[in-house]
C-alpha positions as CSV (number, residue, x, y, z in Angstrom):
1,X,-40.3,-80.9,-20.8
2,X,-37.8,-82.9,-23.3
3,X,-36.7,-86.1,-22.6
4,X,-33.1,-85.1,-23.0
5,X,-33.6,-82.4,-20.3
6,X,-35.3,-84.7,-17.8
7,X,-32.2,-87.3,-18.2
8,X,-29.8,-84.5,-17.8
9,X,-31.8,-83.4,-14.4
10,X,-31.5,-87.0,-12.7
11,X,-28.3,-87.8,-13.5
12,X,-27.1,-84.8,-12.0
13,X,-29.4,-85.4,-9.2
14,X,-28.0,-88.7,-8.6
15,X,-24.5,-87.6,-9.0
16,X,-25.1,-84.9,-6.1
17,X,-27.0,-87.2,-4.0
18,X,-23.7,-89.7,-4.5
19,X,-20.9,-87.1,-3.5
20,X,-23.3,-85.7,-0.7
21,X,-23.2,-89.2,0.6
22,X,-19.3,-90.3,0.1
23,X,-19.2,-86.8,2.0
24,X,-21.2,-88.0,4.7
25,X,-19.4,-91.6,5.1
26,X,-16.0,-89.5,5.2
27,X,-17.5,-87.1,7.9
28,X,-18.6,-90.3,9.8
29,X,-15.4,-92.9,9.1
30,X,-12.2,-90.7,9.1
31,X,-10.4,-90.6,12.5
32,X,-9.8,-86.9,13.5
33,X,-10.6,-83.0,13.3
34,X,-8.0,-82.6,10.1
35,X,-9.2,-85.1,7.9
36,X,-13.2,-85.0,8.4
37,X,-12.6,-81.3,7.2
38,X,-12.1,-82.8,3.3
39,X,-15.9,-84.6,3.6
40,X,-17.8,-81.9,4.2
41,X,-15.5,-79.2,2.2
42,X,-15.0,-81.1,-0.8
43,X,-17.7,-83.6,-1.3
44,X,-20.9,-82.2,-0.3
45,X,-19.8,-79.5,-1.7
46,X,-19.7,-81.1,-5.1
47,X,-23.0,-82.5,-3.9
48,X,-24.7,-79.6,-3.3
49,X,-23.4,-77.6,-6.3
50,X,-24.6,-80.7,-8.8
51,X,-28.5,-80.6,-7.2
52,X,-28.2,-76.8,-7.4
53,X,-27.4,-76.8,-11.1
54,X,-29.9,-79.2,-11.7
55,X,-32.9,-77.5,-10.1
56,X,-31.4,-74.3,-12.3
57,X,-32.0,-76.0,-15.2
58,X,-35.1,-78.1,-14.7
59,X,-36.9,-74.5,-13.5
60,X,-34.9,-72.7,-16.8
61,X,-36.6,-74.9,-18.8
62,X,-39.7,-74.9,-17.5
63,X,-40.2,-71.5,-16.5
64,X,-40.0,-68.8,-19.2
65,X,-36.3,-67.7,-18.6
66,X,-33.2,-68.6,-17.3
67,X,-33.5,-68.9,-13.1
68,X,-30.0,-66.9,-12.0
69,X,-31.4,-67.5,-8.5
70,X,-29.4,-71.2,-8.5
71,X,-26.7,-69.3,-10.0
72,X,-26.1,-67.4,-7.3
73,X,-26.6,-70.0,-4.7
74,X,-23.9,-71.8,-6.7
75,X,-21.6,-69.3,-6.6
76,X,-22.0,-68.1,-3.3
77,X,-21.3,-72.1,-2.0
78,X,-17.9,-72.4,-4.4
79,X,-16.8,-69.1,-2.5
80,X,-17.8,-69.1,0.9
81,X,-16.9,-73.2,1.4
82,X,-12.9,-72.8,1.3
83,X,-13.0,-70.1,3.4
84,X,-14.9,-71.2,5.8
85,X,-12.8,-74.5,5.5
86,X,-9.6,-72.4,5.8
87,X,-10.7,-70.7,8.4
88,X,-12.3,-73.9,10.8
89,X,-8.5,-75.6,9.9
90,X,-6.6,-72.4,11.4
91,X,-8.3,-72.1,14.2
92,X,-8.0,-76.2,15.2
93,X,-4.1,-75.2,14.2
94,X,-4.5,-73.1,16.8
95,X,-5.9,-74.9,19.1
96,X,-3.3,-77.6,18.2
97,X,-6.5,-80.3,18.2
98,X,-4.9,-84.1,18.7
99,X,-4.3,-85.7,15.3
100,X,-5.0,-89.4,14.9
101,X,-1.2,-91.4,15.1
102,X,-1.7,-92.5,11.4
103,X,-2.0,-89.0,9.9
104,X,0.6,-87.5,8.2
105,X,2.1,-84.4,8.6
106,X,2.2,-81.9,11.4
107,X,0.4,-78.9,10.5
108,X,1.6,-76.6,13.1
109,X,5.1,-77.3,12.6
C-alpha cells in the first residue's frame, strides 16, 4: 500500500476517533435532554462517517476495486441520523422534558 494512502487512512482515523470523542464528552457534560441531542447527532456522526470513509479507502486500495459497501454505510448514517434526531427532539417536545434554567429558548412555545 503507498505511503500517501496509509497517511491519508490515519489521519482520517484520528480525526473520527476525535469527533467521536468531543461527541462523547458533550453526551456526558451538557445539562439536559435538548442539548445532549447535538453530541451524538452531530459529532459522532462526523466520527463515524470519517472511519467509514477511511476503511472505504484503505480496502479500495487494497482490494481490486472500489468497496461501495462503506459507501452505503455512509450514506445510509448522513440520512437516517437527522431524522432520527428530528424525530427523538419532537417527541421530548412533546413530552415537554424539563430544560436546564441556562438554556435558551422554549421549543414548545
Amino acid at each position: 500500500m503507498p505511503l500517501l494512502v496509509e497517511i491519508l487512512v490515519s489521519l482520517l482515523l484520528l480525526i473520527g476517533s476525535l469527533f467521536m470523542l468531543i461527541g462523547a464528552i458533550g453526551l456526558y457534560r451538557l445539562p439536559d435532554f435538548y442539548t445532549r441531542l447535538h453530541g451524538p447527532t452531530k459529532a459522532t456522526t462526523l466520527g463515524v462517517g470519517a472511519i467509514v470513509i477511511a476503511s472505504l479507502l484503505f480496502f479500495s486500495v487494497r482490494g481490486d476495486s472500489l468497496s461501495l459497501h462503506e459507501l452505503l454505510l455512509t450514506l445510509f448514517l448522513f440520512i437516517t441520523a437527522p431524522v432520527s434526531a428530528h424525530m427523538l427532539a419532537k417527541a421530548a417536545m412533546q413530552l415537554r422534558l424539563k430544560q436546564n434554567e441556562k438554556t435558551q429558548g422554549k421549543p414548545w412555545d
